[in-house]
N, C-alpha and C positions, 0 to 999 in steps of 0.2 A: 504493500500500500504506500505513495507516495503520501508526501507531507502537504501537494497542491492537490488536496482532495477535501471534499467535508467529510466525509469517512473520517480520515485522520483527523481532521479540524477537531469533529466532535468526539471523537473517540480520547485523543488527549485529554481535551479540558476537561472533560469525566475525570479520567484517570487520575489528574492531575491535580482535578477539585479546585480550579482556576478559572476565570469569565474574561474575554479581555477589557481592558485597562483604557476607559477614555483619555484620562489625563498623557496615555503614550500613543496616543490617535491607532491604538491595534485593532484593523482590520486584518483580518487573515486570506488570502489570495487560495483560490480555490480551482483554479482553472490551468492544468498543468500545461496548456499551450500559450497559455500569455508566458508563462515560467521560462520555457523554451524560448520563446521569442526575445526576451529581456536578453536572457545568457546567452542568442546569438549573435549582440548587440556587445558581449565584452571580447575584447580580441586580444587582451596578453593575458600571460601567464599567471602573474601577480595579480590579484580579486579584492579590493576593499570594500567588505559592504555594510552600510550603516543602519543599524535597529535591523536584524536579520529575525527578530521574533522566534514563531516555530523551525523556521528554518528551508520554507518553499524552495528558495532562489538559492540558499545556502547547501541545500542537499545535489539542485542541477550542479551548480556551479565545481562543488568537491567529486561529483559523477564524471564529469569530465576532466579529471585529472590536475585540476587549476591548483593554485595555493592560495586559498582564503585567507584571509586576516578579517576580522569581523568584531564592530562593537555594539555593543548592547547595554542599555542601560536598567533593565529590568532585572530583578534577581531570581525572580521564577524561569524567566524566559532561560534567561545563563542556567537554568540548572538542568533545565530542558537540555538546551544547547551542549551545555558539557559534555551530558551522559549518551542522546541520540548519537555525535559526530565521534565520540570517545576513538573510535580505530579506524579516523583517517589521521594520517599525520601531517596534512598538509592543511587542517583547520587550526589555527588560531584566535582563540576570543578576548577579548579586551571587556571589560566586568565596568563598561564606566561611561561613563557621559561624552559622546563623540563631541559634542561643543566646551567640553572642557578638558579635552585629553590635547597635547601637544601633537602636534601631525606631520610628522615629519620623517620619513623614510625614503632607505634606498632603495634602487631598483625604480623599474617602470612598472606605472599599474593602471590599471580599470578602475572607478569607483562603482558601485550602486545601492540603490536606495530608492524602498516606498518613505517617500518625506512624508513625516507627520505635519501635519497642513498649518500649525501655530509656530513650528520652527523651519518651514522651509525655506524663506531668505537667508535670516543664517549659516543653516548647514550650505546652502548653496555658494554663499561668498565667502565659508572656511575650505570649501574646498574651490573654487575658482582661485582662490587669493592666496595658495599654501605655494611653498618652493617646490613643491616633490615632481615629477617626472610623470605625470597622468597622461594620460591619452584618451580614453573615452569615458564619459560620466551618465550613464541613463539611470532613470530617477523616473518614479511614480509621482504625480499630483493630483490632485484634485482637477477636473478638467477647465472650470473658472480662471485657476490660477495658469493655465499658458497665454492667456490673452493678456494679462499681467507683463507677463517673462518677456512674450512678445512684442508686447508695447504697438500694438497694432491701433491704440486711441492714446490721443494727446495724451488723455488723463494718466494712462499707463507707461508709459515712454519715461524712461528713468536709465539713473545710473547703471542699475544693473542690467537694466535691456539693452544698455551700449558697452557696458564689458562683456557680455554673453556673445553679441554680435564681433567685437574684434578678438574675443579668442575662439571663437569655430560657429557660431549658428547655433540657431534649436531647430533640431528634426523630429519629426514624429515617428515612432517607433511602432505605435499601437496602441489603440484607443479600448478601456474595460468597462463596460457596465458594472454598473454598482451591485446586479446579483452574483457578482462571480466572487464576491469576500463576504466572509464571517466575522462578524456581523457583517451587512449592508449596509454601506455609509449610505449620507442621502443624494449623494450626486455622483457623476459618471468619474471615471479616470481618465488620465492619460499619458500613456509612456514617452519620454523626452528622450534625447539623444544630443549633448556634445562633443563632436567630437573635433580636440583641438590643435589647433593648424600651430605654428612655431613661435607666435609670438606668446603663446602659453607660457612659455619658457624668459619673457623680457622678464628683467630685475626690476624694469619701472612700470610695471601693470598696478601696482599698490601704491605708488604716487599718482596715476593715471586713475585711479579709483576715486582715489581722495581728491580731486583736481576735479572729476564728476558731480559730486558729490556736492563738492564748492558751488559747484556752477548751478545745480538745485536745489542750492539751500531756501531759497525763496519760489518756490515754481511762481506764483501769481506776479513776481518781478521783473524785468527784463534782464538781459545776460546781462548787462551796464552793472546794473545795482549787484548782480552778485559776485561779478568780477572784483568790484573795489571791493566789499567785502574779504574778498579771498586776498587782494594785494595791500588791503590798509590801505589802498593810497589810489587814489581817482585818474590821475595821470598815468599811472602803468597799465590800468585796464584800458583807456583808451587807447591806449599805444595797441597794445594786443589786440584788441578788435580794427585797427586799422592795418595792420601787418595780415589778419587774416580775411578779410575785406568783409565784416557782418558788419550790421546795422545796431545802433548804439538800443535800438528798440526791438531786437529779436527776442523771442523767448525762447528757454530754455529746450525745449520739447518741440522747437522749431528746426534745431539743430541736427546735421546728419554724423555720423559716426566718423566719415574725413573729417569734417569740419573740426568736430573735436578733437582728433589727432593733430591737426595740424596747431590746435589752439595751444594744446597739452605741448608739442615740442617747442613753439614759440613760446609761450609762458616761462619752459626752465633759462632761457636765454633772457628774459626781461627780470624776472625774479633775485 
């Protein structure tokens, strides 16, 4: 019996005398071909996956020979986890809080992750923003939240919708109804896909963040007003928005992902 089954689902939480856990947004994925699908969306060797719960994605991912690394912050789930994976030796688990664990290793890897929907920016910009050697990140959301990611309206178009776009895009991987987990959230899902191209790798992607960030610190402002903000000093923003030829009255969410490159390298020269 696999673990992306309700068989299993409910056959556990019996045994186990456990209900999942709102506060860790645990839905349980019950559909072993979205399972498949996710894992054939990871392409190396090396596996980091965040809040692996029962262990669906966990059990594909060690099927196929990978080496998992895996955190978990529930202690029911880890004890699950311990004892189900005990005689592969190529799982390792981390008993702790992915947002407060330091995240830094060697080697190239894959991330994945069902994001629990109150920490998914977060976990999303601890793992865009980390030094380590990643190459693809597919991740579960809520399906609401890609129009977000995406920034397909004003309103959504943000810092993180232009660091996602300059280090590789969001692809759709595959889209789940909400009856295929246990429980049934109340909205549909859908599987994301980065996969990131070399500038992943810049040392200035974390000044490039903070530089975005600057620039929407005020959305309802113009770039003007949150430029000087960012330089203290009214004269060097216009300078930069004349070197990069915008209008003293553009806003934020007007701006295309060159533009802000081009602003992000002129700025460390005026700065």
């Amino acid at each position: 019996m696999r673990i992306a089954s309700k068989e299993f689902v409910i056959k556990k939480m019996t045994e186990l005398m456990i209900s999942p856990k709102k506060k860790y947004s645990q839905n349980f994925l019950v559909n072993l071909d979205v399972v498949k699908d996710i894992v054939d969306n990871l392409k190396e060797e090396n596996i980091i996956e965040i809040g692996p719960g029962l262990g669906a994605l966990s059990e594909e991912i060690l099927l196929r020979d990978k080496n998992l690394l895996a955190y978990e912050i529930d202690e029911e789930m880890c004890k699950h986890l311990e004892s189900y994976f005990s005689f592969y030796k190529k799982f390792q688990l981390i008993k702790s809080d992915f947002l407060k664990n330091k995240f830094t290793l060697d080697g190239e890897y894959d991330v994945v992750s069902n994001l629990p929907y109150s920490l998914t920016t977060p976990i999303i910009e601890k793992v865009l923003l980390s030094d380590n050697h990643l190459h693809n990140f597919v991740f579960m959301v809520q399906k609401e939240v890609y129009s977000r990611l995406k920034g397909t309206d004003n309103k959504d178009y943000s810092p993180l919708t232009i660091l996602i776009d300059y280090l590789g895009g969001l692809k759709i991987v595959t889209k789940v109804t909400k009856d295929q987990f246990i429980p049934s959230p109340n909205v549909d899902s859908i599987v994301l896909k980065i996969e990131f191209n070399e500038n992943f790798l810049s040392k200035s992607k974390k000044e490039f963040y903070k530089f975005l960030n600057a620039c929407f610190a005020m959305r309802r402002k113009t770039i003007l007003n949150n430029l000087i903000g960012y330089f203290k000093d009214k004269e060097k923003a216009l300078l930069l928005l004349s070197k990069t030829g915008l209008k003293e009255n553009t806003r934020p969410e007007q701006i295309s992902l060159e533009e802000y490159l081009k602003m992000f390298n002129e700025s460390l020269l005026i700065k």
